[in-house]
C-alpha positions as CSV (number, residue, x, y, z in Angstrom):
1,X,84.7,1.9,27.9
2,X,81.8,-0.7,28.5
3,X,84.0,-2.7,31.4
4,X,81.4,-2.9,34.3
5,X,83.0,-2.4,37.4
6,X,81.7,-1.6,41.0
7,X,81.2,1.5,41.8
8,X,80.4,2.8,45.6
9,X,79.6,5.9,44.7
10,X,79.0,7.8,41.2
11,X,79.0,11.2,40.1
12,X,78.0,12.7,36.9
13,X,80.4,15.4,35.0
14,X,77.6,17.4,33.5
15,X,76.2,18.5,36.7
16,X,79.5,19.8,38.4
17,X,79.9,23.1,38.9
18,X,83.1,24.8,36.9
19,X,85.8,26.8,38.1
20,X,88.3,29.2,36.1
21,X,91.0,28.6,38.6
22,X,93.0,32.0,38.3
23,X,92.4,31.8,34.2
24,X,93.4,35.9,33.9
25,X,96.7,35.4,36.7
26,X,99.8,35.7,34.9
27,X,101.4,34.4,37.6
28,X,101.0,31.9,39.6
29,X,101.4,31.2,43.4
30,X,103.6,28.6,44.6
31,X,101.7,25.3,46.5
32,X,101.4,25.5,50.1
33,X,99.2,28.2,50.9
34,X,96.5,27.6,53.2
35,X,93.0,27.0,52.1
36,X,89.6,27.3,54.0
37,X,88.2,24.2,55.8
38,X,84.7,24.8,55.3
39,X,83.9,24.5,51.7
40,X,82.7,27.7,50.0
41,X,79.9,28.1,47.6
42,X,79.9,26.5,44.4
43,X,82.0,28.7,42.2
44,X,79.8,29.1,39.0
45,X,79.9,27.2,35.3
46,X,82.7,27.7,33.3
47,X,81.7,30.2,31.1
48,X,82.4,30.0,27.3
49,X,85.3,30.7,25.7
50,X,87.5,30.1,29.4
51,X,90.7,28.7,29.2
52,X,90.7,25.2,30.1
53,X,94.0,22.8,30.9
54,X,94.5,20.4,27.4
55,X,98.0,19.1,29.6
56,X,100.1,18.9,32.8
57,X,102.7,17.2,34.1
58,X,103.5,18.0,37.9
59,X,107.1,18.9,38.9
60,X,109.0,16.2,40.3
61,X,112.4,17.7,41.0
62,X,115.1,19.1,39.5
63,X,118.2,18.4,37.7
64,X,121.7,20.8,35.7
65,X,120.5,23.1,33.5
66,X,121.6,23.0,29.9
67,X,122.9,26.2,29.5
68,X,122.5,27.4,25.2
69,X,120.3,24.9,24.8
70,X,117.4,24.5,22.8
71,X,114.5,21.8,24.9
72,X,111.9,20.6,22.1
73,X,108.9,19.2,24.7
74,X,106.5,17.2,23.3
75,X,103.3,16.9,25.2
76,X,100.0,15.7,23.9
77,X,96.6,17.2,24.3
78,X,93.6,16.0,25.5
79,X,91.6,18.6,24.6
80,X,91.1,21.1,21.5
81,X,90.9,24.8,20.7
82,X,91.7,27.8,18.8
83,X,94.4,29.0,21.0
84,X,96.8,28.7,23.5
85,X,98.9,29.3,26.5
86,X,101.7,27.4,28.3
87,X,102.6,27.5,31.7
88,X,106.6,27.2,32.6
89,X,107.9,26.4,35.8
90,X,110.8,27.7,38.0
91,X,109.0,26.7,41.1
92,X,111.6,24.4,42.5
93,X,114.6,26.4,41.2
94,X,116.7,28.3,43.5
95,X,118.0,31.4,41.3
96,X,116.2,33.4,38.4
97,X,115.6,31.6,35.3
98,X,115.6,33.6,32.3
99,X,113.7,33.0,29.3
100,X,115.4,33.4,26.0
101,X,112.9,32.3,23.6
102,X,109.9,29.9,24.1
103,X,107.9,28.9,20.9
104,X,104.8,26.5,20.1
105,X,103.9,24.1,16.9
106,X,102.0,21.3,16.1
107,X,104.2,18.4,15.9
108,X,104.6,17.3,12.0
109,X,104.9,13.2,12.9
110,X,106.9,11.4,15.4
111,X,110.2,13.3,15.6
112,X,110.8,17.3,16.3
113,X,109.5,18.8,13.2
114,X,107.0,21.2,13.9
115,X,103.9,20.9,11.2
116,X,104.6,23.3,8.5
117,X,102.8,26.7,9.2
118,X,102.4,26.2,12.7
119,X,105.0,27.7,14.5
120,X,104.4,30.4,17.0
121,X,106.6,32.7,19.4
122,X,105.3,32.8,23.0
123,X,105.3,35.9,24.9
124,X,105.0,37.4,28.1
125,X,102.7,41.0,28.1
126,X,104.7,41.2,25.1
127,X,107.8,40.7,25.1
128,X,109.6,37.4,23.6
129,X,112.2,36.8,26.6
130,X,111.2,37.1,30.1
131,X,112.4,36.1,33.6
132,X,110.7,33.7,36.3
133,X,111.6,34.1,39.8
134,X,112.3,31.4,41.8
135,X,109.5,29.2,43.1
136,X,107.3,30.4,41.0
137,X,105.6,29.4,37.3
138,X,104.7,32.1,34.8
139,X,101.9,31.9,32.0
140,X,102.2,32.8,28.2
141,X,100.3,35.6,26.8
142,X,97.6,33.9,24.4
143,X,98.9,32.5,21.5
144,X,96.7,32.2,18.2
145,X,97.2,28.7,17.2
146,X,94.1,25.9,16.3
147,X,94.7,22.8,17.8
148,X,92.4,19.5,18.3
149,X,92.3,16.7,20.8
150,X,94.8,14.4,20.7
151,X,97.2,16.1,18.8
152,X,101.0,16.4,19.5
153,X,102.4,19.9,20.7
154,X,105.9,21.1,20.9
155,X,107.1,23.5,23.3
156,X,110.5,24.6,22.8
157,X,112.7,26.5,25.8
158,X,115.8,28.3,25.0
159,X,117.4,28.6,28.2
160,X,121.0,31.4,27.4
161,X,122.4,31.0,31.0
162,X,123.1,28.3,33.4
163,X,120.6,29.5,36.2
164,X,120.9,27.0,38.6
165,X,119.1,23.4,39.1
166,X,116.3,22.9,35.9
167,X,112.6,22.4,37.5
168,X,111.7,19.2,35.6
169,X,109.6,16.1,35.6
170,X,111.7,13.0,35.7
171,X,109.8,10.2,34.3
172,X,107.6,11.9,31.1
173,X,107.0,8.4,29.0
174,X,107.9,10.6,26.1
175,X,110.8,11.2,24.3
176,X,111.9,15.1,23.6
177,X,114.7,16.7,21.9
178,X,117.7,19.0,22.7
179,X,119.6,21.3,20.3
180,X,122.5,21.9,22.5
181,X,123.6,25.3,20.1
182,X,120.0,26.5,21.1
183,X,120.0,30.0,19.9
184,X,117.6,30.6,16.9
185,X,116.9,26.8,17.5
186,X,113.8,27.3,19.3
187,X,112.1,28.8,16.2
188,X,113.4,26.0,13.7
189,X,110.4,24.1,12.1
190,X,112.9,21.4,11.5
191,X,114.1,19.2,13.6
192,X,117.2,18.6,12.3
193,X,119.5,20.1,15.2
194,X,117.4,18.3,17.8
195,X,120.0,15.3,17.8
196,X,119.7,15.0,21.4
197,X,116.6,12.8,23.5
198,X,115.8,13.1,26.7
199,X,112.7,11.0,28.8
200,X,112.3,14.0,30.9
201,X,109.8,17.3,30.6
202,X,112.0,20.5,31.1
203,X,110.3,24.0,32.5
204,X,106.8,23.9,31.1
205,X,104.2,22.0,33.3
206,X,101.0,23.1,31.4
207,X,98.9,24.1,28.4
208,X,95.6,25.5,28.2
209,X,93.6,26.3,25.0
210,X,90.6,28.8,24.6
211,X,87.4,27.4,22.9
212,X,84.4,25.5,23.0
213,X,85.9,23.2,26.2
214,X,83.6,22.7,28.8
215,X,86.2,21.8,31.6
216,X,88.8,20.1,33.1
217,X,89.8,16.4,35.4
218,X,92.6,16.4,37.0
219,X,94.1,13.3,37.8
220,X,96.1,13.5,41.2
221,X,98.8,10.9,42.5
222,X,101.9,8.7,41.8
223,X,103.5,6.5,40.0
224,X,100.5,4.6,38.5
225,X,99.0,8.1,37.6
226,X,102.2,9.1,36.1
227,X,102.1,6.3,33.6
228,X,105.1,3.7,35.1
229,X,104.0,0.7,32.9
230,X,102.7,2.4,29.7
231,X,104.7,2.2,26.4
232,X,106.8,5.4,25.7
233,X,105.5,7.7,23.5
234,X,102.8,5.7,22.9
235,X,100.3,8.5,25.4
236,X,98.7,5.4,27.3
237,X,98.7,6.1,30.4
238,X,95.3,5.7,32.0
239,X,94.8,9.6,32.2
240,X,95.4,9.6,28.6
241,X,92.7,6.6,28.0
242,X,90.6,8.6,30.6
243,X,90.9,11.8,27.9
244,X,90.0,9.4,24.8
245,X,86.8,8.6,27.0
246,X,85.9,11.9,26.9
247,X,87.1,13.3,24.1
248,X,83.5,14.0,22.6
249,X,82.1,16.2,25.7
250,X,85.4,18.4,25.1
251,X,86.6,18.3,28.6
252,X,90.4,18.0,29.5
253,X,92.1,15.5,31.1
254,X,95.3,17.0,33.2
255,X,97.6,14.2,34.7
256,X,99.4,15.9,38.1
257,X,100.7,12.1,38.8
258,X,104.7,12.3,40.2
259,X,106.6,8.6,40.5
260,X,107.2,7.9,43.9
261,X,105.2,10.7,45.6
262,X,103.9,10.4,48.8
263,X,100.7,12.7,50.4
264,X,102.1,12.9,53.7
265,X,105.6,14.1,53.1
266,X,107.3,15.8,50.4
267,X,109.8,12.8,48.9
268,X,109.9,13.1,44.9
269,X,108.6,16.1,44.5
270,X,106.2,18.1,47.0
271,X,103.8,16.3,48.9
272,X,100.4,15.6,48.0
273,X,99.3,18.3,50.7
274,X,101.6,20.6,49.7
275,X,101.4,20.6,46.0
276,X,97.7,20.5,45.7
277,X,97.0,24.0,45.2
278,X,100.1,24.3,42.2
279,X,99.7,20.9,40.6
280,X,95.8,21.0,40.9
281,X,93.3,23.2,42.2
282,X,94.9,26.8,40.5
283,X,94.5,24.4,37.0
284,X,92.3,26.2,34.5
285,X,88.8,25.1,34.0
286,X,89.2,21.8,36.9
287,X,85.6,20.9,37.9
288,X,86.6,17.7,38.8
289,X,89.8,16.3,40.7
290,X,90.4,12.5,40.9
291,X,92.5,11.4,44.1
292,X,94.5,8.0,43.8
293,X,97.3,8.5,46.0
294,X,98.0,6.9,49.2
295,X,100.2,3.5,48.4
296,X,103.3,5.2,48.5
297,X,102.8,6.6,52.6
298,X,101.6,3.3,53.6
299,X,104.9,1.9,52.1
300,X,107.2,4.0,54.3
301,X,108.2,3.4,58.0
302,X,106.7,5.1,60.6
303,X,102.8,4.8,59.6
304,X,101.3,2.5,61.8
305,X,97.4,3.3,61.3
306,X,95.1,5.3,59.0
307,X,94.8,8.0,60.5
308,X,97.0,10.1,59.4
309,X,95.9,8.7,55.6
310,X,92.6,9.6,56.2
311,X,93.1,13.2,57.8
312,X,95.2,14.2,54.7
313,X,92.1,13.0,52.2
314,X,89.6,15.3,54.1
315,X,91.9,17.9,53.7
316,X,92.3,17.8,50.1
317,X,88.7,17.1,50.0
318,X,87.8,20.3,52.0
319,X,90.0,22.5,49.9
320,X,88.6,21.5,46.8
321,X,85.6,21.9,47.6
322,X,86.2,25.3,48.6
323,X,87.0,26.2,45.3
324,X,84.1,24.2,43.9
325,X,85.7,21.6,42.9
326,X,84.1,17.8,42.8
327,X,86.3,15.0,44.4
328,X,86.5,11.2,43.2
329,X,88.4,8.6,45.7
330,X,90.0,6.2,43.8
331,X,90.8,2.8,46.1
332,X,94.0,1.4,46.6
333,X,95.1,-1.6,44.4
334,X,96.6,-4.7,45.7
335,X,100.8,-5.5,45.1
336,X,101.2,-8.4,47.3
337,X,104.6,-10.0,45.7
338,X,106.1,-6.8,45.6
339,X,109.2,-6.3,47.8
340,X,107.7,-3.8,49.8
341,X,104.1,-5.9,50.8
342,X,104.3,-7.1,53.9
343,X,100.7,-8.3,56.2
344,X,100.8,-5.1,57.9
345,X,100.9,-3.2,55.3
346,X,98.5,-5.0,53.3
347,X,95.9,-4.7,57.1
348,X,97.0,-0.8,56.9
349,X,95.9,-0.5,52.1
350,X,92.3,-2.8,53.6
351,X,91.6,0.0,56.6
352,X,92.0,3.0,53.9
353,X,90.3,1.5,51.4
354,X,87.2,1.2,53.5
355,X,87.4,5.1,54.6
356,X,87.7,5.9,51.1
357,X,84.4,3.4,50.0
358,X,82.1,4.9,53.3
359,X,84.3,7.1,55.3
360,X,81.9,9.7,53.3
361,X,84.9,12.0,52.5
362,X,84.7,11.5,48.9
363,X,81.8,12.9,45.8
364,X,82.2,9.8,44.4
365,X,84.4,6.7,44.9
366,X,85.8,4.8,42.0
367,X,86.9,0.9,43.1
368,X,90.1,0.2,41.3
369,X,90.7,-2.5,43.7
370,X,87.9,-4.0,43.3
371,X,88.4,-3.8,39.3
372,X,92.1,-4.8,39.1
373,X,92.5,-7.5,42.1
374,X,92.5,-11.1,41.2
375,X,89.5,-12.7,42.4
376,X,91.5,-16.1,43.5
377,X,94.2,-13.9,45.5
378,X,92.3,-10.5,46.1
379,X,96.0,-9.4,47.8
380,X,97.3,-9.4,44.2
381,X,96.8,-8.0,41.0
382,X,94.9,-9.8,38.8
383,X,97.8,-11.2,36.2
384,X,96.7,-10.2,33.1
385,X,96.9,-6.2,34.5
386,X,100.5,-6.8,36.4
387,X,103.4,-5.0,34.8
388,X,105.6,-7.7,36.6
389,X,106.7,-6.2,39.9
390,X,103.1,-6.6,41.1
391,X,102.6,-3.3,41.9
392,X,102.4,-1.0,38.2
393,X,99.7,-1.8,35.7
394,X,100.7,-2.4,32.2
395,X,98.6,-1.2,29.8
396,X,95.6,-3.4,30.2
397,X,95.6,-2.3,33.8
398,X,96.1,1.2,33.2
399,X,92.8,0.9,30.7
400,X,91.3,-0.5,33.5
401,X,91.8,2.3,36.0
402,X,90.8,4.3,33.2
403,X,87.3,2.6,33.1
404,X,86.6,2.9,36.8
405,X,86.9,6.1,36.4
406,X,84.8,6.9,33.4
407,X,82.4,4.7,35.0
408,X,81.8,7.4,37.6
409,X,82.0,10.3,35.1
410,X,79.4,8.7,33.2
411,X,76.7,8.1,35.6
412,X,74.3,11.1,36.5
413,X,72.2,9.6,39.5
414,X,69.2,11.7,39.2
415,X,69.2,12.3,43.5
416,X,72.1,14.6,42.6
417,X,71.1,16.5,39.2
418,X,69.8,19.8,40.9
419,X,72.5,20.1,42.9
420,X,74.5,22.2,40.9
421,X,74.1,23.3,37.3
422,X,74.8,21.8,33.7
423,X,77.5,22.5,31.5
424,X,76.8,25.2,29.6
């Protein structure tokens, strides 16, 4: 990542402080509780041998269960460790989900074979089937399996009952499998019965692994965090280039990004506001949450100013750093040609890009405008990063976003080393 791009502000990774986030909690609170508005002490560094997040999707809605089914998720981690835990997610379910089986393998190539060796049975304080109420996520008891960066998990869910609407997330950029006779399925190393694809994430929302990682980023916001541009199944979204960045320090790389989500109001998927605690701030091991979010409220009727914008970025601000937890701003990028752009609009993206370069809310401020506009048109994306509806990167601008970020991670201005303490 040597792409030089302008950065307002910068913040260096090794000197934030590190937070376990609720690593012991079985279970898990649902988002929307309130949080203080005067930031609390530092929490202290993550100490070694914490769990830290490796992976996350954030739940974007739900859809019909499949009832005897076997789900086969494939998720890729950013981060390694000797073992593991997964979180699953009934949160936007409206009856009790139970729990037949869940299991965890390494993935043996592209396809639903798990590696040979690796397959592991999940359970909850012991027992192999469980029950999650509804609105809420439950954690797996540890489970003894080496894994390293980048590799390719599967997390299979045998659901027995129809229990009403599936939490899920929609758009994964991944392709999963479904044994529809799912019983005994889920602890198949072969992937034979999984004759079934879907583009979708079902149930589990996280995995965490125990080792020598020193912390976790989580990336927070829409569509162009969730990956809309980036080829399927090929794990290049710019979270995922973000995690290849810094792969070498062992920190995690956790992408809560939801298509079409909005801060303001809950839309597809909870809003911002609501979902920061779930999809964020409870994470294991965050020391570092990266906002991008915003394009989606100025797009709707009914905002006419910034304020409103700028009120919900303290916020988030404010509770993170309550829980000691660093903030980057990440500016708004240009999509004039798109259907929705009009000069109001575009007057509304200029006045919340300069709160988020000076307003002083933010740690640091990565300029992804700045980066990604086209110098002869800065109302547009520069070509070579425009997916084609002027608005979503494709890859090159999703490695782009990628580097802004970095950028910031990278540089440790020495004004700011004794803040807090190293990494240790």
């Amino acid at each position: 990542m040597g792409r030089t791009v302008r950065v307002i502000a910068a913040l260096g990774l090794a000197v934030l402080p590190g937070t376990t986030a609720h690593a012991a909690a079985q279970a898990v609170r649902p988002p929307g509780a309130a949080a203080p508005a005067v930031p609390a002490p530092a929490a202290p560094v993550l100490r070694q041998g914490a769990w830290t997040g490796t992976w996350e999707t954030a739940p974007s809605g739900t859809t019909p269960a499949l009832p005897g089914a076997a789900i086969r998720n494939v998720v890729h981690l950013s981060t390694g460790g000797t073992a593991v835990r997964v979180r699953l997610s009934n949160r936007l379910g409206t009856a009790p989900l139970r729990l037949g089986a869940v299991t965890v393998a390494l993935r043996r190539a592209a396809g639903p074979d798990a590696a040979p060796g690796t397959l592991r049975t999940a359970t909850f304080h012991g027992s192999r089937t469980t029950t999650v109420a509804p609105g809420h996520d439950l954690l797996t008891d540890p489970v003894p399996l080496p894994v390293r960066a980048g590799a390719d998990l599967l997390v299979t869910v045998h659901t027995p009952d129809d229990d009403g609407p599936a939490t899920f997330h929609r758009q994964a950029m991944q392709t999963s499998y479904v044994a529809r006779a799912g019983a005994g399925r889920a602890h198949d190393e072969s992937g034979a019965a999984y004759t079934t694809t879907t583009g979708s994430w079902y149930y589990v929302t996280g995995v965490d692994v125990r080792g020598s990682a020193t912390g976790s980023v989580v990336a927070f916001g829409d569509s162009l965090t969730d990956g809309i541009g980036a080829t399927t199944d090929a794990d290049h979204r710019w979270p995922d280039r973000l995690a290849e960045h810094l792969r070498a320090r062992g920190l995690g790389v956790l992408n809560a990004g939801i298509s079409g989500n909005r801060l303001l109001r809950d839309d597809v998927g909870p809003s911002g506001l609501s979902r920061l605690g779930a999809d964020a701030l409870d994470r294991a091991g965050v020391r570092v949450l990266v906002v991008f979010e915003g394009i989606n409220d100025i797009n709707t009727p009914g905002l006419t100013g910034p304020t409103a914008l700028t009120d919900a970025y303290r916020t988030l601000v404010a509770r993170a750093h309550a829980r000691g937890i660093r903030v980057i701003g990440v500016t708004l990028t240009p999509y004039r040609g798109h259907r929705l752009f009009n000069p109001a609009r575009e007057a509304l993206r200029q006045q919340v890009n300069a709160f988020i370069r000076t307003g002083g809310a933010f740690d640091a401020v990565a300029d992804a405008d700045a980066a990604l506009r086209d110098p002869a048109d800065p109302q547009r994306l520069l070509p070579g990063y425009d997916h084609g509806d002027h608005l979503h990167f494709n890859e090159a601008g999703l490695l782009a976003v990628a580097d802004a970020v970095g950028h910031v991670l990278d540089h440790r201005p020495a004004s700011r080393a004794a803040l807090v303490p190293a990494v240790r």
